[in-house]
N, C-alpha and C positions, 0 to 999 in steps of 0.2 A: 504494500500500500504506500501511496506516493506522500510526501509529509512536505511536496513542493506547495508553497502560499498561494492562492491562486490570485492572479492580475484584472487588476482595473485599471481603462483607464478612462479616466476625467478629462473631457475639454470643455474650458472657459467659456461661450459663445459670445465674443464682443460682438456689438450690432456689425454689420458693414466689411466685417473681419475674416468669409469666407468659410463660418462656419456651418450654413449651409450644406454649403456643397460636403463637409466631414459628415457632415448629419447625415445627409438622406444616403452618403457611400453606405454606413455602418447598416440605417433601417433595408435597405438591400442586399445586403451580402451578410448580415448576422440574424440568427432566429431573435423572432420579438421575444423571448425570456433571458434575451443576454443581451436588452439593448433599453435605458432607461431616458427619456428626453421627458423630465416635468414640467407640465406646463404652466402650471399657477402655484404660487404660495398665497398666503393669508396676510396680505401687506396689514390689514387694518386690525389687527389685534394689539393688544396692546406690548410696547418694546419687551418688558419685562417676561413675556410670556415667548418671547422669538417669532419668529415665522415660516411655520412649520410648512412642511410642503403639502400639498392634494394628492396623498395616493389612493386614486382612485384605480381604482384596479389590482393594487399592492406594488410593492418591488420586483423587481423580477427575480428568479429565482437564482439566478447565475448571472450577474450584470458583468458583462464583457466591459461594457460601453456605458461612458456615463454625461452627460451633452444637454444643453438648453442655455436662455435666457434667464432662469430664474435660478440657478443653482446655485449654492453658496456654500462657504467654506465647514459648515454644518453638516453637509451632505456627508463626510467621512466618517461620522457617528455613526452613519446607520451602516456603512462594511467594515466594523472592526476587525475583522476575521482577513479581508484582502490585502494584498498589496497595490496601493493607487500609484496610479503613475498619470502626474498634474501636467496640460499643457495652456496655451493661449496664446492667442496669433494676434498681433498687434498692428496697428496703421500707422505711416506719415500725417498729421495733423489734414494738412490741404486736403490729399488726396482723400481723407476721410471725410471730410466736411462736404467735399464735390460728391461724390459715393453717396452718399448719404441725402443732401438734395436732391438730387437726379433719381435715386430710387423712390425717393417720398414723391415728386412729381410726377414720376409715372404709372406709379400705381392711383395716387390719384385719377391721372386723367382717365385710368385703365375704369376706375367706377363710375365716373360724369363727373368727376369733382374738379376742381379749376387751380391749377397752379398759382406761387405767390413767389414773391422773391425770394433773392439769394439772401440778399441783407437781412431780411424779415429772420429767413428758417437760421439765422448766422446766431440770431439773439433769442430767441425762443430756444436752444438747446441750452445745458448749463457753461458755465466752461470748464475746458477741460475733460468733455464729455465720459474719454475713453479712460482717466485715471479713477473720475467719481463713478462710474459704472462697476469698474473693480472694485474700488471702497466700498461701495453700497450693496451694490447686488454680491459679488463673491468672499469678501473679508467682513459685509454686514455688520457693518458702523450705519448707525442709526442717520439721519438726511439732519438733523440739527447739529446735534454732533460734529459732521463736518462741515456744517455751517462756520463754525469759531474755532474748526481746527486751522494750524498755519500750513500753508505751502508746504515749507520744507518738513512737519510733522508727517503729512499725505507720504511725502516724498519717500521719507525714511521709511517707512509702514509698506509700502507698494514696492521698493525694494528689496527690504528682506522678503516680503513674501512672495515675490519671485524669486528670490533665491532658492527657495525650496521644491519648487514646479521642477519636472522632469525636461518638460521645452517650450522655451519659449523664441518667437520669431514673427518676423514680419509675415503677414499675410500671404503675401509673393512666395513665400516657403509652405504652403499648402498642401502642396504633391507630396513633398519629403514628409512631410508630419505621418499623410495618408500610409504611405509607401512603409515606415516605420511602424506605426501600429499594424498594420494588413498585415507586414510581415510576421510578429508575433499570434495574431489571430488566424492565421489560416487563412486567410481572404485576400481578396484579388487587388494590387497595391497600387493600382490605376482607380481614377476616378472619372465622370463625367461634372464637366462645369456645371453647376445650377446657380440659378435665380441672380445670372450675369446680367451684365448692363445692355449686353446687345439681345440677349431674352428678350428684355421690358421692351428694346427700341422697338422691335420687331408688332411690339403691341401697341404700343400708341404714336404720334405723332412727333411727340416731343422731342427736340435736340439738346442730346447733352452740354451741360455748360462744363468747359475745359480750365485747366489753368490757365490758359492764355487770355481768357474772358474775365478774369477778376484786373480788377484793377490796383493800384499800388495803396491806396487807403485802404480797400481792403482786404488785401493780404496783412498790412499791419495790423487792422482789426483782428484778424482772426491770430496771427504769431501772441498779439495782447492778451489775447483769450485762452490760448494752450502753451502757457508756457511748459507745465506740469508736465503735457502728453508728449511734447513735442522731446522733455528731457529722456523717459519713461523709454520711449522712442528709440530716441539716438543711442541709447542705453542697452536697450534689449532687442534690438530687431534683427542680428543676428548673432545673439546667443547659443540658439537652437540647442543642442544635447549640453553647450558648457556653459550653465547657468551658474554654477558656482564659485568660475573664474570671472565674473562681471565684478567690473569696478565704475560704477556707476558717472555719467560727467556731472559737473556740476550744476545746479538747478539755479536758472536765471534767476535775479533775485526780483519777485513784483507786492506790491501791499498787499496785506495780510487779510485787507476787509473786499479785495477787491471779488473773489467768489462770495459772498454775503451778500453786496450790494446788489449782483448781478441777479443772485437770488429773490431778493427785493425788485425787482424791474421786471424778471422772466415773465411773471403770471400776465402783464399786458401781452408782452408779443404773443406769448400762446393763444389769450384771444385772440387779435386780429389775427393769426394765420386759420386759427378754426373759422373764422367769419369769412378771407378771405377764399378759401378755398370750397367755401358754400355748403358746410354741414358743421354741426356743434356736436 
């Protein structure tokens, strides 16, 4: 009888990040009892009680694979018994911010809804979107909390704990992440692209906005906005298997109230992009 530990593994799903396409490889080439993607936790309970996840359905009974938007660093409680092995694929700021309108607008126009700017979708997200995504959703620091945390608090926190992920990398490193897990799983180490930009085009009318189409205000707006992600970034985007030889660059220095305020301002722009885009 084998006394080998048996393997999970956990990927991070940053929005925009290409975890799609890891998702739906794993729900096609792994049996549904060794492939777990939750979909909802219980955001409104109260902090003190966590937030537990919807297993509806239960766990699977051998989780190969473990993947979603909601999963957080909690999730390792319930396989004490395996060995996880942690990844998450990370963006360039820009190209994330473009990525990211360009998908929101085409799905939009994809139901009848009506595009809004770049500027608008710039400030209705937080800043920093891809560091407070980590803190909140996978290391689950309450959204106050890191209200009146500092930059460089975020910083240290988001560091070490990638230190301890098995790989981390730029998005562009997709296939290799694929290619490495498949190999240990049995499964086929090719993937097909999903829910690409040239998918969406193919669906609606819409022309992507490029780098070339921002202008130099704001690109400073947005450099203003991710110092955090952009550090995060240059830091880890290829690490890939040598997470533990990173020595992180230095973290631009910006005020300390400047994600707070932004905080304070966001709930307008989310209205008008819901108004402008013609549904609440």
């Amino acid at each position: 009888m084998s006394n080998q530990v048996p393997l999970t593994f956990v990927a991070v799903h940053v929005p925009k990040c290409a975890g799609s396409t890891i998702e739906r490889h794993m729900l096609k080439h792994l049996p549904s009892e060794q492939c777990w993607i939750p979909k909802k936790r219980f955001p409104n309970l109260p902090i003190k009680w966590g937030r537990p996840y919807t297993l509806r359905g239960g766990i699977p009974s051998d989780p190969k694979f473990v993947s979603g938007h909601h999963i957080g660093r909690s999730v390792e409680n319930l396989f004490p018994a395996r060995s996880l092995r942690l990844s998450v694929l990370l963006r360039e700021p820009i190209s994330f911010m473009l990525s990211y309108y360009n998908f929101r607008m085409m799905r939009y126009l994809s139901q009848g809804w009506k595009p809004y700017s770049f500027e608008l979708h710039l400030r209705s997200l937080p800043c920093d979107p891809i560091s407070h995504f980590l803190l909140e959703t996978w290391l689950e620091i309450p959204w106050p909390t890191l209200m009146v945390m500092s930059p460089d608090r975020k910083y240290e926190i988001l560091n070490k704990e990638l230190g301890r992920f098995w790989y981390v990398a730029d998005y562009t490193h997709c296939d290799e992440l694929i290619d490495l897990m498949g190999r240990e799983l049995g499964i086929p180490t090719k993937s097909e692209r999903l829910n690409t930009q040239e998918q969406w085009i193919k669906k609606t009318s819409w022309r992507p906005l490029s780098p070339n189409d921002l202008s130099f205000d704001l690109r400073c707006e947005i450099a203003a906005r991710t110092r955090l992600d952009r550090a995060l970034w240059e830091s880890w985007s290829q690490a890939r298997l040598n997470t533990s030889r990173i020595q992180p660059v230095p973290l631009q220095k910006s005020d300390q109230f400047t994600f707070l305020l932004g905080e304070v301002r966001r709930p307008v722009y989310e209205i008008e992009r819901r108004y402008r885009r013609g549904w609440f």
